[in-house]
C-alpha positions as CSV (number, residue, x, y, z in Angstrom):
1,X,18.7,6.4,7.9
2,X,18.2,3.3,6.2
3,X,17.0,4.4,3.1
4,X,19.1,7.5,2.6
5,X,18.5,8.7,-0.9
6,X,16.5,5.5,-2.2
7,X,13.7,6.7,-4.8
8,X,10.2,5.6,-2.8
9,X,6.6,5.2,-4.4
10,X,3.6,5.1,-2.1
11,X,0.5,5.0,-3.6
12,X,-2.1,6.6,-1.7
13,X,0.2,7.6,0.2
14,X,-1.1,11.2,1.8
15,X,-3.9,9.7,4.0
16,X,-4.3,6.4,6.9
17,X,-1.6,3.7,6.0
18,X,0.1,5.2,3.3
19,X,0.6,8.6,5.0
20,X,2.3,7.0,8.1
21,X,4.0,4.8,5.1
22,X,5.3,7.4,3.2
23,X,6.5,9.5,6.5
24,X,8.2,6.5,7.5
25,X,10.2,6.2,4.6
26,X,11.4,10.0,4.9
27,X,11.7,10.0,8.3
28,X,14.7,7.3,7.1
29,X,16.0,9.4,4.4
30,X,14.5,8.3,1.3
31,X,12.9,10.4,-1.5
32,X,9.3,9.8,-1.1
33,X,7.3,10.5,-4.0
34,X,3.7,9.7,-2.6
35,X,0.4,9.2,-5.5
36,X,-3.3,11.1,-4.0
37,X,-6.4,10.8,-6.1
38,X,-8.5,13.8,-4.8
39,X,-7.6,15.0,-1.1
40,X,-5.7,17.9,-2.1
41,X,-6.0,19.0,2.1
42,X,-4.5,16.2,2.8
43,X,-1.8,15.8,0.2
44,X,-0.4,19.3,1.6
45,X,-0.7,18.5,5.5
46,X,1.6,15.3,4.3
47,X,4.0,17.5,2.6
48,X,4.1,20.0,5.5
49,X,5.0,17.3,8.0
50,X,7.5,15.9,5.9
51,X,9.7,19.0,5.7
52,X,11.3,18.6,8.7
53,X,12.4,14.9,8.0
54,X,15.7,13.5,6.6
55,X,14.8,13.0,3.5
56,X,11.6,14.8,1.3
57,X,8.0,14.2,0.0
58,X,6.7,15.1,-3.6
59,X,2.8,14.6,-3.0
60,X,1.7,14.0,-7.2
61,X,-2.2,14.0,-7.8
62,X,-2.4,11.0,-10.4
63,X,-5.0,8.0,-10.5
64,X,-2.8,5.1,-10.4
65,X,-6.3,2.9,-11.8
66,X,-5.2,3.6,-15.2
67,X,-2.0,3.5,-16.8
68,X,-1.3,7.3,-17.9
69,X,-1.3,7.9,-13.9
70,X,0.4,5.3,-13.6
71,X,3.2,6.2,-15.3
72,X,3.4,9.5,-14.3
73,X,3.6,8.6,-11.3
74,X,6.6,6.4,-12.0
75,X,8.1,9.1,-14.2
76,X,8.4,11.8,-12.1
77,X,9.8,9.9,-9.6
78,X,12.8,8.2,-11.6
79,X,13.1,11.7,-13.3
80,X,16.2,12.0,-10.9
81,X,17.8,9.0,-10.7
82,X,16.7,6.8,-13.9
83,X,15.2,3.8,-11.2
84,X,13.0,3.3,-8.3
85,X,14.2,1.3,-5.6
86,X,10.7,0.8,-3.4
87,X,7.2,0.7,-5.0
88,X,4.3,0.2,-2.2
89,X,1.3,-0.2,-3.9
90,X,-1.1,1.0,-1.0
91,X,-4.1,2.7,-2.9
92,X,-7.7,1.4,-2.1
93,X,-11.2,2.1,-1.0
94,X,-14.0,0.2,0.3
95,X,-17.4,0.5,-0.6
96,X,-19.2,-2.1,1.7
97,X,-22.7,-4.2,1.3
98,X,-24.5,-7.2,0.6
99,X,-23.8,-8.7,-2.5
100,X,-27.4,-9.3,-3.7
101,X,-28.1,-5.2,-3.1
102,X,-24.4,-3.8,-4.5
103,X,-24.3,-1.3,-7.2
104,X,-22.6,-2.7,-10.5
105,X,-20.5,0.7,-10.0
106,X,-19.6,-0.1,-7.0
107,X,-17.7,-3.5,-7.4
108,X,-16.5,-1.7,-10.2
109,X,-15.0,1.2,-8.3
110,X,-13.4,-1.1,-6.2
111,X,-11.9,-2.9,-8.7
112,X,-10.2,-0.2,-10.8
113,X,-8.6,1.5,-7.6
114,X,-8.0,-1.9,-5.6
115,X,-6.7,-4.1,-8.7
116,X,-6.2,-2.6,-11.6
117,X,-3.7,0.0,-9.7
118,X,-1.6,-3.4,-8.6
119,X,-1.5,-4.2,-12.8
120,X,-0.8,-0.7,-14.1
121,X,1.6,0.7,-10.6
122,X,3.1,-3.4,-10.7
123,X,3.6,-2.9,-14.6
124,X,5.6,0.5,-14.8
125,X,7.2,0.5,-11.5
126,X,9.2,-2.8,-12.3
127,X,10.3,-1.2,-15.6
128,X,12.0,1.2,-13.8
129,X,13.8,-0.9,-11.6
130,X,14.9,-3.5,-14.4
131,X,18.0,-1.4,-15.1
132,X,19.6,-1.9,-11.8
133,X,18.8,-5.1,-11.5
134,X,17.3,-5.0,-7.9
135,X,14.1,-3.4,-5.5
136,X,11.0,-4.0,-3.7
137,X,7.7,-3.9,-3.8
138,X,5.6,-4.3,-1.1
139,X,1.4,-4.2,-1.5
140,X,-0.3,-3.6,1.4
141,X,-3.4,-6.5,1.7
142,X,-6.2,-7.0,4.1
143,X,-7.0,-10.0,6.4
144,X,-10.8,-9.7,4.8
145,X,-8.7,-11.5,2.1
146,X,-7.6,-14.5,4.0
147,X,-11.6,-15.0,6.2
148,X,-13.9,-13.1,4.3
149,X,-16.0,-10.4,5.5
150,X,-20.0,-9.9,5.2
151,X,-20.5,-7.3,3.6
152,X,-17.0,-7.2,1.5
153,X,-16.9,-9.4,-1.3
154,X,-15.7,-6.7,-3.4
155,X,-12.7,-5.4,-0.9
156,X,-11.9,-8.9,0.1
157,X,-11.5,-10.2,-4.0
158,X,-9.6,-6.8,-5.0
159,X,-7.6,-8.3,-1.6
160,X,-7.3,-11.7,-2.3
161,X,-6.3,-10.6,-5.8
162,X,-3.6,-8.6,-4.2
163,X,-1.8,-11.7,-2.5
164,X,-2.2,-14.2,-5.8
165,X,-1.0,-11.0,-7.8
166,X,2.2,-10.7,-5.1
167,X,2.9,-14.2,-5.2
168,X,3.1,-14.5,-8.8
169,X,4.5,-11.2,-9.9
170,X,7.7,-12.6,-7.1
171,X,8.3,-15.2,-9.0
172,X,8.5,-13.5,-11.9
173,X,10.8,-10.7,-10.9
174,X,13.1,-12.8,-8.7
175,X,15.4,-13.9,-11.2
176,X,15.8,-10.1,-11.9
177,X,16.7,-9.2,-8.4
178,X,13.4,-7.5,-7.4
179,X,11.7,-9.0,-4.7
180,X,7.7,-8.5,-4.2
181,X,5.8,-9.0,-0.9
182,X,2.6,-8.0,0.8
183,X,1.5,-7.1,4.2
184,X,-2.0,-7.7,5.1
185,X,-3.2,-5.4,7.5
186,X,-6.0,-6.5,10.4
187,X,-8.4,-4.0,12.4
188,X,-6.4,-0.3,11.7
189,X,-7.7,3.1,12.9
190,X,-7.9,5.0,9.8
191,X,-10.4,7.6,8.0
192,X,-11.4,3.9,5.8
193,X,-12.8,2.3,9.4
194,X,-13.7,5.5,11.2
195,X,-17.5,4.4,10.3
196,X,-17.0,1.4,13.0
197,X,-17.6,2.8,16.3
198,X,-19.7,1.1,19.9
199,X,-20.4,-2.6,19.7
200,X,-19.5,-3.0,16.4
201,X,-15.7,-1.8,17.0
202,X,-15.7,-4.1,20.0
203,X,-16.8,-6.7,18.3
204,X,-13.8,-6.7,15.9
205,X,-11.7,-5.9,18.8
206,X,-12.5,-8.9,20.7
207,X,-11.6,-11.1,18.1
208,X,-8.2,-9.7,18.1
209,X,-5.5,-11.4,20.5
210,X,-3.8,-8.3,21.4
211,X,-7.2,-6.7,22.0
212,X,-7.2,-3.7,20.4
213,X,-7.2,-2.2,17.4
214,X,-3.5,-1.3,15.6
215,X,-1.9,2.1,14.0
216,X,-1.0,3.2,11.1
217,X,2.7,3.3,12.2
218,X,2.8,-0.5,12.7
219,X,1.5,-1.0,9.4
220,X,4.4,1.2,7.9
221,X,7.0,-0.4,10.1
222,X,6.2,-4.0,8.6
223,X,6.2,-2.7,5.1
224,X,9.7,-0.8,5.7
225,X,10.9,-4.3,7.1
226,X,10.2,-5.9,3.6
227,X,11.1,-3.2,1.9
228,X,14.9,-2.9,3.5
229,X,17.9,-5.5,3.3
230,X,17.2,-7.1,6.5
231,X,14.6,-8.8,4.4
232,X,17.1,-9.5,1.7
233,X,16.0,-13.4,1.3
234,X,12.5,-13.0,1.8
235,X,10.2,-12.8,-1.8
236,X,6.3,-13.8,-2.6
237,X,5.6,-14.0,1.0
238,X,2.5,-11.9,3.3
239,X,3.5,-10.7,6.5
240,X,-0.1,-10.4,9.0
241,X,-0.3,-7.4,10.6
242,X,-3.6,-7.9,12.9
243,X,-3.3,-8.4,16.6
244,X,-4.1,-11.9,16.5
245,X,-7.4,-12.0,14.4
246,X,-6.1,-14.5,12.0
């Protein structure tokens, strides 16, 4: 149990990556406190699963886009201990299409739950771990960020933002013990790419060298390798988790 009664934040963490995130960690005995928007379904089939793990799940309904859920988020998690040890800043949505046809709201959208969730999460969650002088934070990116992806300019800037964000936020927090990484996640079977189906899922996959598409679980097992002390000496770096498509 490697992170036996560690104090874990996953944001989005009740559905796709974040739910197989935020298992992870309780499966290995933290104390996962896991941030849901709306999916209160899904928020309680996490919790439900997570009962028969090593350590527990608190599934807290708070936008982490602005800064009261933010740090409410933050606060009841620390409400125990006084810190946080892990913060993985998971929470995101995609709204796809052409650039010349996209919605003001919807760049905007993406934005606020994509970005301004890595500012407001990145803000209160390091505050809490100042006082011991040490922790983790691990964002979870996508390769859209590293190739681009017609269709995503929004998701592949709030992505791209992600990884300058990590990069800088580890150097300032290194001096303070607290390292910050990112994992950026290729082609992943979740509710978010459910839409891709037929030629256009085989299309993605081909460009993969594995060929095929990955799972939640790998996801979670990179970010619980950052987040751990086997990856003691490693800070401001992104760890690809695609198959092969970069």
């Amino acid at each position: 149990m490697e992170f036996k009664d560690q104090t874990v934040v996953v944001t989005g963490g009740t559905r796709g990556i974040g739910r197989a995130i935020a298992l992870a960690f309780a499966r290995n005995g933290a104390r996962v406190f896991a941030a849901y928007l709306n999916n209160d379904a899904a928020a309680r089939a996490t919790w439900e699963e997570a009962e028969s793990l090593a350590g527990s799940l608190v599934a807290i309904k708070a936008d982490v886009g602005t800064a009261e859920g933010a740090r409410a988020i933050m606060d009841a998690a620390a409400k125990e201990t006084g810190h946080i040890d892990v913060l993985v800043n998971n929470a995101g949505i995609l709204r796809d299409g052409l650039l010349v046809t996209m919605a003001e709201q919807d760049w905007e959208e993406v934005m606020r739950t994509n970005l301004n969730s890595l500012f407001h999460c990145g803000k209160w969650g390091a505050r809490k771990m100042l006082g011991q002088q040490r922790g983790a934070i691990v964002t979870v990116s996508s390769v859209s960020a590293l190739m681009g992806t017609a269709g995503q300019t929004t998701y592949s800037a709030s992505k791209g933002a992600a990884i300058s964000f990590t990069k800088s936020l580890a150097r300032e927090l290194g001096p303070l013990g607290i390292r910050v990484n990112a994992v950026v996640a290729g082609l992943i079977r979740t509710d978010m790419t459910a839409h891709l189906e037929g030629e256009a899922l085989q299309r993605i996959v081909r460009t993969t060298s594995l060929g095929r598409s990955g799972t939640p679980q790998e996801v979670a097992e990179a970010v619980l390798f950052l987040a751990s002390a086997r990856a003691s000496y490693i800070t401001g770096q992104s760890l690809v988790v695609d198959g092969g498509i970069v």
